[in-house]
C-alpha positions as a Python dict, from the first residue, in 0.01 Angstrom:
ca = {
    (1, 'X'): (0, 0, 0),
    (2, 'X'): (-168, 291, -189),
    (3, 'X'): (-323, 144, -510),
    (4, 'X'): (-250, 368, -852),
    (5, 'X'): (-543, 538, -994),
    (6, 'X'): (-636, 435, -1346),
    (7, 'X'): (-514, 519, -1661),
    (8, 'X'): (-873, 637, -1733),
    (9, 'X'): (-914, 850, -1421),
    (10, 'X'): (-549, 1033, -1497),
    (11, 'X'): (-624, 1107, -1860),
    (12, 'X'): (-946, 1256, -1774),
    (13, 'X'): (-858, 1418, -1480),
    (14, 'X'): (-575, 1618, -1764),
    (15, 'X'): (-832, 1657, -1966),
    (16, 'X'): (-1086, 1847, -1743),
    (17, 'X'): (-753, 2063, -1650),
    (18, 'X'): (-606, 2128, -1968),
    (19, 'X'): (-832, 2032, -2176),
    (20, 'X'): (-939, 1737, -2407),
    (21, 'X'): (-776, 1895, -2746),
    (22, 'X'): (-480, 2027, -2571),
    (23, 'X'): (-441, 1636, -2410),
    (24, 'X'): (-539, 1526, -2738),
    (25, 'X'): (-226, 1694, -2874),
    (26, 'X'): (19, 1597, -2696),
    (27, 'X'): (-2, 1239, -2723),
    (28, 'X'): (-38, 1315, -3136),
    (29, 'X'): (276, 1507, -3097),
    (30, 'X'): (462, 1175, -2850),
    (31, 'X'): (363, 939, -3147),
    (32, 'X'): (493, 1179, -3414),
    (33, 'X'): (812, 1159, -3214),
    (34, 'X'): (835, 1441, -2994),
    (35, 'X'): (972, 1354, -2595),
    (36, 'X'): (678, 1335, -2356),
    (37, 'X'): (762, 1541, -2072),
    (38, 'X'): (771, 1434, -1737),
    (39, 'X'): (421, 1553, -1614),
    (40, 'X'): (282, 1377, -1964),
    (41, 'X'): (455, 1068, -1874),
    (42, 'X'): (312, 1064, -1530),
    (43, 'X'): (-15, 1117, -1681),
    (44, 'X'): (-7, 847, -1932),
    (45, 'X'): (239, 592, -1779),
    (46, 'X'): (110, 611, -1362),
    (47, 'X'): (383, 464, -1144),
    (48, 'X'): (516, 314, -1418),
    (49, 'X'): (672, 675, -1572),
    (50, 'X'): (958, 628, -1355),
    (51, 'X'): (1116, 386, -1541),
    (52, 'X'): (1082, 571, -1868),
    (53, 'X'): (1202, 896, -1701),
    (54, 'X'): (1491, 655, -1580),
    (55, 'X'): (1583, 553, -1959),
    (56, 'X'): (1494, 185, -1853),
    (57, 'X'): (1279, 7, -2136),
    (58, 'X'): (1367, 224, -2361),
    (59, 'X'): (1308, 575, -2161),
    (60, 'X'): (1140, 855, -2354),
    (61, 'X'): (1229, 734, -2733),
    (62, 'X'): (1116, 380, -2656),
    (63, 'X'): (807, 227, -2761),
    (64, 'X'): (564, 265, -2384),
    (65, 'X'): (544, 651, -2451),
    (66, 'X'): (409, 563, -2768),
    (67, 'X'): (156, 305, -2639),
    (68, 'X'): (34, 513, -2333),
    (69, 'X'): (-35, 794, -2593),
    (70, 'X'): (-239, 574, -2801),
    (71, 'X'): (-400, 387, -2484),
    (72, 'X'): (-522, 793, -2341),
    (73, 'X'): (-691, 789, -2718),
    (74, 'X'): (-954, 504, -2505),
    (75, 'X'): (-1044, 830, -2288),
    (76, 'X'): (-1035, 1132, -2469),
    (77, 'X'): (-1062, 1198, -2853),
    (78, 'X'): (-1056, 1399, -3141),
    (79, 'X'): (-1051, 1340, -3471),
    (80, 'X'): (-720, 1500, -3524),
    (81, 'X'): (-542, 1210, -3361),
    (82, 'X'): (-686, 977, -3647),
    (83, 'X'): (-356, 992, -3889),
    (84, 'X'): (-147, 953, -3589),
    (85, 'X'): (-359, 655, -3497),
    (86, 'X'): (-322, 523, -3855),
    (87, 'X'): (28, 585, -3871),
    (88, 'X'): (95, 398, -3534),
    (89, 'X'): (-38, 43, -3698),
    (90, 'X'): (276, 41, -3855),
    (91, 'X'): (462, 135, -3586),
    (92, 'X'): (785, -117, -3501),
    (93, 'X'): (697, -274, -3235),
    (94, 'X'): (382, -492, -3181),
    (95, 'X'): (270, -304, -2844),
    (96, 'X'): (235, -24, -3051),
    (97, 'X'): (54, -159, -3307),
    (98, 'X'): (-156, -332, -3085),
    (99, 'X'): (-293, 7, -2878),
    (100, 'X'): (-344, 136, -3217),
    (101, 'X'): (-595, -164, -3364),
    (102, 'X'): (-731, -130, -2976),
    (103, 'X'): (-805, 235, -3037),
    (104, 'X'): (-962, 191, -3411),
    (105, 'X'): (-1157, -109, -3251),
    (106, 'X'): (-1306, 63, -2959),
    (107, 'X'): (-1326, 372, -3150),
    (108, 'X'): (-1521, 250, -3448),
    (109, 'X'): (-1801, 105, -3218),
    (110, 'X'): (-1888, 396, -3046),
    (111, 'X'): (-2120, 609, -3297),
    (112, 'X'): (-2090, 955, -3108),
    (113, 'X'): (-1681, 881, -3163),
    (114, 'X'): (-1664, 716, -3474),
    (115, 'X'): (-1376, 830, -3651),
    (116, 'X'): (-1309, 789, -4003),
    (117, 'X'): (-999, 641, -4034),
    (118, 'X'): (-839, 686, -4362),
    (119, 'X'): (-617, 347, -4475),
    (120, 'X'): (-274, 425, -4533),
    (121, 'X'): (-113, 408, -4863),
    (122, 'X'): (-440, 377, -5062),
    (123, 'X'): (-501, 50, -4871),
    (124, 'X'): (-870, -57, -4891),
    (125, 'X'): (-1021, 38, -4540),
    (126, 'X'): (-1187, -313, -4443),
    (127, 'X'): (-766, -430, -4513),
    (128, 'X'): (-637, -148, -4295),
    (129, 'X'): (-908, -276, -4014),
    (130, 'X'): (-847, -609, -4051),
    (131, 'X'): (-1180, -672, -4176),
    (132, 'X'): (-1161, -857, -4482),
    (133, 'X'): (-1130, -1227, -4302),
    (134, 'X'): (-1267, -1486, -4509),
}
């Protein structure tokens, strides 16, 4: 059995061939709402793109585009993805949302990366980050 190579090593390995802005964009452009094309959804989804490409759980419009976008944001960054990052918190569904508090997460604790996410709907960052726990 020939194992898959990472979501890491594919997003990269785009990124060193098209570029990391040009990667960058794309996924911004699958969570605005835009159809990932095939090649994209091989490169974000691995053997799993089939599926999608199948219009099984959900196919293009459904909610794993959407996450595998926000899971390549883990590998290759720019700052212009941060509204789209924002954005995808309140995204319907929860796997969604989840990649996107992943990305702010991972993303905020990296100094050479840190973004600075701007809270939606004049929401006080530390609520928009989850950070105001008591």
């Amino acid at each position: 059995m020939v194992q898959e190579s990472t979501p890491r090593h594919r997003v990269t390995a785009a990124a060193e061939r098209d570029g990391t802005l040009a990667v960058v964009r794309k996924c911004v452009e699958v969570l605005a709402g835009t159809r990932a094309d095939a090649d994209l959804l091989w490169v974000l989804g691995g053997n799993a793109a089939p599926g999608v490409l199948a219009d099984r759980w959900g196919g293009r419009d459904g909610y794993w585009p959407r996450t595998w976008a926000l899971r390549a944001f883990l590998y290759v960054w720019d700052p212009e993805a941060e509204p789209a990052v924002v954005a995808a918190c309140s995204d319907e569904h929860w796997r969604v949302r989840e990649m996107a508090a992943k990305v702010m997460a991972v993303s905020y604790g990296r100094p050479s990366r840190r973004p600075t996410f701007t809270a939606p709907h004049n929401m006080p960052k530390k609520t928009a980050m989850g950070l105001n726990k008591k």
